[in-house]
C-alpha positions in Angstrom: 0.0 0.0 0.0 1.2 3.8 -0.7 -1.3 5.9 1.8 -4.8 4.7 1.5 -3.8 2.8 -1.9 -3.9 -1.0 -2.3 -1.3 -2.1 -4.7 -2.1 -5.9 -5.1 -4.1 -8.2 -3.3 -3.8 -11.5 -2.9 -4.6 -15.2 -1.1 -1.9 -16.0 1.6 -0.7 -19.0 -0.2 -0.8 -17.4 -4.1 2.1 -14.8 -3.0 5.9 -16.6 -3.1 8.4 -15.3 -0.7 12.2 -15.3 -2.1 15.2 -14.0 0.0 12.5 -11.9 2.2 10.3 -10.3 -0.9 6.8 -11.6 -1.5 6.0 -11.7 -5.5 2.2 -10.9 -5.8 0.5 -13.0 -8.7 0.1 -10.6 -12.0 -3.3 -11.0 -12.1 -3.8 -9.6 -8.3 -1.6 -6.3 -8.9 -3.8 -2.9 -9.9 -3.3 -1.9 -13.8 -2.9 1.5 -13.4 0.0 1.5 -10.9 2.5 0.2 -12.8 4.5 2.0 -15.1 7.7 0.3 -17.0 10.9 1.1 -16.0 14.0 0.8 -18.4 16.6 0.1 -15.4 18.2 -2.6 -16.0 19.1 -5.7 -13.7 20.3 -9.3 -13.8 19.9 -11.7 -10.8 22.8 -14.1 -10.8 19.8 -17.3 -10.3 16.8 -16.0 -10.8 17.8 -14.2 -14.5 16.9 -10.5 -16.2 14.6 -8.7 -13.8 12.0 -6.3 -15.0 11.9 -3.1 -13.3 8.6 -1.0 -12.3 7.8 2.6 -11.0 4.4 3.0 -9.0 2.2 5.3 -9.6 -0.3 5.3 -6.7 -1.8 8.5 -4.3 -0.4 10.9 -6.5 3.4 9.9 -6.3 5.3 8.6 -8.8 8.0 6.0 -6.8 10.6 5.1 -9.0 11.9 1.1 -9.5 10.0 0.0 -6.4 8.4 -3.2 -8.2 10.0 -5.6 -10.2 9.8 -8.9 -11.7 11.0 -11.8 -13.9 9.4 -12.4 -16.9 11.6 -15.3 -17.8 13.0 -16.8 -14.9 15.9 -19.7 -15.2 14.4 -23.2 -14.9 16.8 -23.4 -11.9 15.4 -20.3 -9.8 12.4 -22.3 -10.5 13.7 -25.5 -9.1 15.5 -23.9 -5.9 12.1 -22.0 -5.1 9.8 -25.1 -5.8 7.7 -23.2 -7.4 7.0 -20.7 -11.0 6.8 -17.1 -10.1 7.5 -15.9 -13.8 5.8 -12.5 -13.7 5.0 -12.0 -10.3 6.1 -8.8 -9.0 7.6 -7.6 -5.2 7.5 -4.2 -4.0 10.4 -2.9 -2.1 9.0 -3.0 1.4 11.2 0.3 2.3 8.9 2.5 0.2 5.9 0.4 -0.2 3.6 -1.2 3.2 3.3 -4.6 3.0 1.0 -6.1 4.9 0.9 -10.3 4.8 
């Protein structure tokens, strides 16, 4: 959440938590308050990330979401579990609330 905004929403067990982030299912994060981002970042396991500013309660937050569109098969493995296109908020800008 930014303010009074919800971000994504999502069951308890439909969220994956890597390395202390929790990826929200794409399907559960709101349209409008994602904007592409063309920062660019690789992830040594998990592969090319996808980079995201929020645009939420009249702020524009810069790189605060990001995904994997195309994760390796072996992030896949090591997390049990395909979160190709999910995509984390950085909980120092963005409330998380599990």
């Amino acid at each position: 959440m930014i303010g009074e905004t919800v971000l994504a929403e999502a069951a308890h067990d439909a969220v994956v938590r890597v390395e202390g982030n929790t990826y929200w299912p794409p399907e559960s994060v709101s349209a409008d308050v994602l904007r592409d981002s063309p920062t660019p970042y690789t992830c040594p396991w998990k592969g090319r990330a996808k980079y995201h500013d929020v645009v939420a309660a009249g702020t524009v937050l810069r790189d605060v979401a990001w995904s994997y569109p195309d994760l390796k098969k072996s992030a896949v493995t090591r997390v049990g579990r395909d979160f190709s296109g999910y995509v984390a908020f950085d909980a120092r800008e963005v409330r998380i609330e599990n």
